[in-house]
N, C-alpha and C positions, 0 to 999 in steps of 0.2 A: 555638513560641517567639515573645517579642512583645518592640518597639523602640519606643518612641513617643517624638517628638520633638516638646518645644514649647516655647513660649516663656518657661514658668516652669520648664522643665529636660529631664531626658533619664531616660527608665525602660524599664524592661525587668526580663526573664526573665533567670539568669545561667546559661551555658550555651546548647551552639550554635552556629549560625554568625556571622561578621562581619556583622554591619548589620543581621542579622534577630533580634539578642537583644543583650542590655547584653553582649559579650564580655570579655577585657581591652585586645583592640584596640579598642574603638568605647568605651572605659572614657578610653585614651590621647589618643583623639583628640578627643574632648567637653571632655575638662581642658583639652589646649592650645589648644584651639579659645578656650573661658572666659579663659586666661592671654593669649592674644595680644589679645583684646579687651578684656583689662579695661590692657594696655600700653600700647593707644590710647587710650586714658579718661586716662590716666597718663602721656605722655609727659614725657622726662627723670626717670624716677623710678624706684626698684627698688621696684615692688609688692612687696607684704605680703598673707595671706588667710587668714582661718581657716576650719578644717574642723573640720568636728564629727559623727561617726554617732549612730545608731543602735544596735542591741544585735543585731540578724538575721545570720545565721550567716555571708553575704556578707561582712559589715562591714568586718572585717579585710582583706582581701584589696581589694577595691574602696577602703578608706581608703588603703594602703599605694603602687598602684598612683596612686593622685589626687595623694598628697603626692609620692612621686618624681618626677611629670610634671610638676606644677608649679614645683618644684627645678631640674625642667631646663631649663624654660621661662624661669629665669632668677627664680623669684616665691619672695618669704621666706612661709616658710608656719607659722604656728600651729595645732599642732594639740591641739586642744581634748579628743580622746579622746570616750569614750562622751556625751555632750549631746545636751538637748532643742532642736530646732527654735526655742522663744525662746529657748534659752540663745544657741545660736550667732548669732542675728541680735540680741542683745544683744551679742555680744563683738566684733562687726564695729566699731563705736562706738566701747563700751566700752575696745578695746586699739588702736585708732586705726589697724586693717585699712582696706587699701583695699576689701574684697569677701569674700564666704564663699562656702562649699558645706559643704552639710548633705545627708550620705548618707546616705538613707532613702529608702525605698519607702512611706512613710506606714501606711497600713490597708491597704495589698496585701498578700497572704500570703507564708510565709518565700520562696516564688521568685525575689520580685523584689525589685528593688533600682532606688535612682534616686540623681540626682547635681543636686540643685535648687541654682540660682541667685542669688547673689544681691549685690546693686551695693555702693558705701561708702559706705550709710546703711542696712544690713543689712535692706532690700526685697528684693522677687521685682524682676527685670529687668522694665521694660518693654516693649512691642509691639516698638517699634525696636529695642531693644538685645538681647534675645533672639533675634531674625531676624539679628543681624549674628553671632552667634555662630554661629548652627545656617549661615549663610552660610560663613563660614570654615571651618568644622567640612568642607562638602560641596567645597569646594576646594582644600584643605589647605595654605592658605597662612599655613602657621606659621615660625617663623623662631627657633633656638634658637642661646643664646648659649655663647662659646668659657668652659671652665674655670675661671676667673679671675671668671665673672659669674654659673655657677650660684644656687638660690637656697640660703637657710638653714633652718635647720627649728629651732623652740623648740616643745618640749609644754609647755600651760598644762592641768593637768588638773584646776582646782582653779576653774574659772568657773563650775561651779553653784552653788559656797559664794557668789559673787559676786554670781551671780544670787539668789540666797535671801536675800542683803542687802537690795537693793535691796527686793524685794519687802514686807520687814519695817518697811525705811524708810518706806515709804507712809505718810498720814499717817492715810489710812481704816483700816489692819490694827490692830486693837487685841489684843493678844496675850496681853494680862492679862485682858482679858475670855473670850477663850477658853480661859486656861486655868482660870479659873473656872466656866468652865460643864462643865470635865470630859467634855468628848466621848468620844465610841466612836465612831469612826469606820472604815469598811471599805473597802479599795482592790485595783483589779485591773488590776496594770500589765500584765499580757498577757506578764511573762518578757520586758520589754524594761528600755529606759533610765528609764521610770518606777520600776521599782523600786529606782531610787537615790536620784533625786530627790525622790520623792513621802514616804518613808519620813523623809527629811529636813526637807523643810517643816515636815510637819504638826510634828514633832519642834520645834524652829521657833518655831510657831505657839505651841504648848503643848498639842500634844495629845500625850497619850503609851500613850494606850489604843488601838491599833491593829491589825484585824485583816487582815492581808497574806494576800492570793492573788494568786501568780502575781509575785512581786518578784524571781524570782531572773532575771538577764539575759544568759540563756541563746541568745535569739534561737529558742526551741522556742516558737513560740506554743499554748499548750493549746485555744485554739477561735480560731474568724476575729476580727482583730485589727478590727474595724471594730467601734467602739463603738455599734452600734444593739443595742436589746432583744432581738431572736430569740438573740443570743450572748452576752446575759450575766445565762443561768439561774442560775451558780454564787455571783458574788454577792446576786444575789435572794435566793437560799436563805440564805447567810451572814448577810443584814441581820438576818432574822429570828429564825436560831437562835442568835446575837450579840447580838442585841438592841440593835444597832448604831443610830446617830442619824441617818447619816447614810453616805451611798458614793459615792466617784470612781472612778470609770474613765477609763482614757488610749488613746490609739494607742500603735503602737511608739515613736515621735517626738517625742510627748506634744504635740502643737498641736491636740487636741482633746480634749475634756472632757465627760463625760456625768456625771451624777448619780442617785445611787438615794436615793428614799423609806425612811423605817424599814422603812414594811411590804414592804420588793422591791419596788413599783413603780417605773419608770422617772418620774423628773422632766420627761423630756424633754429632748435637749440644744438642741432649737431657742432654748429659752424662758431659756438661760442666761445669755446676752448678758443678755436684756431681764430677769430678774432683778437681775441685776448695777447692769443703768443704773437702773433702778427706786431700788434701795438707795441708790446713789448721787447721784442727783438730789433 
């Protein structure tokens, strides 16, 4: 079983022992550790933070545990429900959070799980502020307030619709062009939070020819969740006998993006960025 602790969060194996794997105690003590830090960021103030998972079969259980500790910790919490990685550090902003945590384990397989950070400008922690957390976390000086100062708990389950705004807003998405050009396009969210989201955009967009692998978000990854080519024969094969224009693939978390050729070749996801700036410059 494996703990890793750094400065852009805490992950691990679930399952095990205290310290040597994400347990629910080292689950407990990472949140309040996050909550009493982000109180000094914040003093005179009753924090506010949104959480958002993942789809992996953890999720639940590691969500449920994060949101009670930080309630206890005295922090109003919004919880976002199943969301992508930008959705949630969109809603840090967006719903004027002082800070978030986004539960996921990224491209790690269903074992693990992780609890990433992050400030109110919905970033990763920096060097310092990361060290001052995993500092706290190792001394345990937390400090929990009487009944009367608990925190509150609102679910917003409804901020990928919000995120999908904005995104349309842009002034570069022209969405009548694509839905004249009639795409076929084929996607493989991996059985995660992608398959909400991704099935909606493109919807969206204006594409409405879609062929879906792997959208149900079950947290059963059908092959390793890491979007490099050696794992993802299955939509190669679909571009082709689809006759598909065009194919995304996501992590479980969706903060990465890889792209398939009509014919199954990989795009490469290096080269997506610089696609993008390309387009855009």
């Amino acid at each position: 079983m494996t703990l890793i602790k750094s400065i852009s969060g805490i992950r691990g194996t679930i399952g095990g022992n205290v310290s040597e794997s994400l347990t629910p105690i080292d689950i407990v003590k990472f949140s309040a550790a996050y909550a009493e830090w982000l109180k000094g960021q914040n003093p005179n103030k009753k924090c506010k933070v949104a959480v958002g998972r993942d789809a992996r079969i953890s999720g639940e259980m590691v969500s449920n545990i994060v949101i009670g500790t930080l309630m206890g910790c005295g922090v109003d919490v919004i919880n976002l429900g199943l969301a992508t990685t930008p959705t949630v550090e969109m809603a840090v902003t967006g719903l004027e959070a002082d800070g978030g945590l986004i539960l996921t384990a990224s491209h790690n397989p269903r074992q693990w799980n992780a609890l990433k950070l992050l400030n109110g400008k919905g970033e990763f922690l920096s060097d310092e502020h990361g060290k001052k957390v995993l500092e706290i976390a190792e001394h345990g000086t937390f400090t929990f307030p009487e009944i009367d100062h608990i925190g509150d708990l609102v679910d917003e389950y409804s901020y990928i619709d919000e995120h999908i705004n904005k995104i349309i807003e842009l002034n570069l998405v022209d969405c009548n062009a694509i839905a004249k050009a009639n795409f076929k396009v084929a996607i493989d969210c991996v059985n995660s939070v992608g398959g909400i989201v991704l099935p909606r955009l493109l919807n969206a967009l204006g594409v409405n020819n879609i062929v879906e692998l792997y959208t149900d978000p079950t947290g059963e990854f059908p092959h390793n969740p890491e979007p490099l080519p050696e794992h993802l024969g299955d939509i190669s094969k679909a571009m082709v006998e689809h006759k598909a224009d065009v194919g995304f693939v996501v992590d479980p978390d969706v903060d990465r993006l890889a792209i398939v050729n009509e014919d199954g070749s990989m795009f490469g996801e290096e080269y997506t960025l610089v696609a993008v700036a390309d387009y855009v410059l």
